[in-house]
C-alpha positions in Angstrom: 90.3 122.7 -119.9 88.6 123.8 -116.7 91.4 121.8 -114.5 94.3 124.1 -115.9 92.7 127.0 -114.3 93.8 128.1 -111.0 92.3 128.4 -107.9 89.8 131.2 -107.0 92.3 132.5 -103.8 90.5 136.0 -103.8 87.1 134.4 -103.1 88.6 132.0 -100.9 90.4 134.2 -98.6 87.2 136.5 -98.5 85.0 133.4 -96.8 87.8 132.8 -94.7 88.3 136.6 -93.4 84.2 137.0 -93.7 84.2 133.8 -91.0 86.8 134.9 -89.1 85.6 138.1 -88.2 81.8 136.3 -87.6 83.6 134.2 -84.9 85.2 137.3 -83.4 81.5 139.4 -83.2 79.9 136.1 -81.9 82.4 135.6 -79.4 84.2 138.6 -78.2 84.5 139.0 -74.3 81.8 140.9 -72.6 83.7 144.7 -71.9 83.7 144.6 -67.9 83.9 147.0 -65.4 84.7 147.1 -61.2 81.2 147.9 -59.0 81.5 148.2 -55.4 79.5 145.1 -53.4 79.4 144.6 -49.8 81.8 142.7 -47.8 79.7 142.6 -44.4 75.6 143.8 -43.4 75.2 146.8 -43.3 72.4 148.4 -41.3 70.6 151.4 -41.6 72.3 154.8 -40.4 75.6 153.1 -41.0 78.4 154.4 -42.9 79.4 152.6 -46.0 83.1 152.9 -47.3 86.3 151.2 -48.7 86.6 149.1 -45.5 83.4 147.6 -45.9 83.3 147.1 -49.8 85.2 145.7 -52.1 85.3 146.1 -56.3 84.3 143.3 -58.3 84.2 143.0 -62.2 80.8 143.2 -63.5 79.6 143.7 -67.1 79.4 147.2 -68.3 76.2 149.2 -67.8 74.9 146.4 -65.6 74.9 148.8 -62.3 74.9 152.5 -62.6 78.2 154.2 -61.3 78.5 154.5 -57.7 81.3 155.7 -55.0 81.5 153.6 -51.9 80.9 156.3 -49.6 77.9 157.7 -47.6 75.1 156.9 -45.2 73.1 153.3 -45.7 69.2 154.1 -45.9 68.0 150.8 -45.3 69.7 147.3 -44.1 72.1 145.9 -46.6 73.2 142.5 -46.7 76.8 141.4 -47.2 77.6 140.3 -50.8 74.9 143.0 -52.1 76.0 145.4 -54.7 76.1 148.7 -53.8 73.4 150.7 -55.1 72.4 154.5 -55.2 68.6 153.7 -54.1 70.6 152.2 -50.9 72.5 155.2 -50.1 71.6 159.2 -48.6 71.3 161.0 -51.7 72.8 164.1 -49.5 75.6 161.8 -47.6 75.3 161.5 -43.9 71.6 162.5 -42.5 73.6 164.0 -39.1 73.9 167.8 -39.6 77.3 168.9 -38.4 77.9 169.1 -35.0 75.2 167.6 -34.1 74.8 164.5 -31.4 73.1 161.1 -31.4 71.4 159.6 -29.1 69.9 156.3 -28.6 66.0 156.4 -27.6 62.8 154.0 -28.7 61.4 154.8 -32.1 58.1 153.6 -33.3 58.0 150.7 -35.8 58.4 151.5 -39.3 60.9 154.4 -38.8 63.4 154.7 -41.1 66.8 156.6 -41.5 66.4 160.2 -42.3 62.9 160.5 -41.2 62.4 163.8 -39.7 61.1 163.6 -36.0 60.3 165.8 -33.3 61.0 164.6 -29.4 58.9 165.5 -27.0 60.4 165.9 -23.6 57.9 164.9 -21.4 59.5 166.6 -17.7 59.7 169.8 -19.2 57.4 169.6 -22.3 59.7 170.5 -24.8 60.0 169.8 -28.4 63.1 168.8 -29.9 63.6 168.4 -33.6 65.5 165.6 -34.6 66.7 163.5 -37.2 66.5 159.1 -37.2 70.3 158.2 -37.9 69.3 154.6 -37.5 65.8 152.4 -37.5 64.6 150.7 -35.1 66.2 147.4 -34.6 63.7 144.8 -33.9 65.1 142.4 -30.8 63.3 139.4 -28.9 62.9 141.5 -26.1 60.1 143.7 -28.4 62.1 147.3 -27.8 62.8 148.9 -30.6 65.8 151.1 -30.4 67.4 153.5 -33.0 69.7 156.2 -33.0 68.1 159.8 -33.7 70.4 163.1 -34.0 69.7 166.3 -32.5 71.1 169.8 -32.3 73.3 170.6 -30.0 71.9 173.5 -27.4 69.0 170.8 -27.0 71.6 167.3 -27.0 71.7 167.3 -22.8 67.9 167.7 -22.0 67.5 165.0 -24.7 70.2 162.5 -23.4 68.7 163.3 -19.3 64.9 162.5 -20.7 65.8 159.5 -22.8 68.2 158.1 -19.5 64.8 158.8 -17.8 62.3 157.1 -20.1 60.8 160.8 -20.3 60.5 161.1 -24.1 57.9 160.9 -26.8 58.8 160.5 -30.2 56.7 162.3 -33.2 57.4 161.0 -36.6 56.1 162.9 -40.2 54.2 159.6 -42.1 55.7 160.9 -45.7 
């Protein structure tokens, strides 16, 4: 008599639905989100913003949440995502109003490093602010951009054209 009873349906469509939904946990897409990366190198002092970044789909929590926009505090490489370890934490170093100019800086200056100029014809001490590090060329100079206040920007410029400057820097 056991071939005149009907089929077990209920337990059946349970291992079906119980595989099913094993299948969908096993195999579900990966939520993504958009991150910022680099489109070009980046060096340090540079600004960083929509014209050279662009969003691509990464995985979510992979990178931590970042805008595109700010100051870069060391060189970047294109292709790189965009990281807040790579950017000011207060946005652009530069106080307002103040102006950069280009003078030697000793090796291992980096952006944001507080320095002091010391203008050698009239033995003056400027403060200052590295926009840029040094940028290490075949011809062994090693030119940056530091930013100083205003009232003291002309001496400054007139002793860096002159080759009249000494640069302090803070080692921490």
């Amino acid at each position: 008599m056991l071939w005149l009873q009907s089929p077990a349906w209920g337990r059946r469509l349970a291992a079906v639905t119980i595989v099913l939904i094993a299948l969908f946990v096993e195999f579900r897409p990966t939520p993504l989100t958009e991150h910022p990366f680099l489109t070009t190198a980046v060096s340090a002092g540079e600004e960083i913003g929509d014209w050279n970044t662009e969003m691509r789909e990464v995985p979510v929590g992979l990178f931590e949440e970042i805008e595109p926009s700010g100051t870069a505090v060391q060189p970047i490489a294109e292709g790189e995502p965009l990281l807040t370890s790579m950017l000011t934490p207060a946005g652009d170093p530069v106080p307002d109003g103040w102006w950069t100019i280009e003078i030697e800086l000793p090796d291992g200056t980096g952006a944001g490093t507080s320095a002091q100029l010391v203008l050698l014809g009239s033995g003056d001490v400027v403060d200052a602010v590295v926009v840029s590090e040094p940028v290490d060329d075949s011809f062994g100079s090693n030119f940056g951009s530091v930013a100083v206040a205003p009232e003291s920007a002309v001496a400054t410029a007139v002793a860096a054209a002159n080759g009249e400057i000494a640069v302090m820097t803070s080692p921490s």
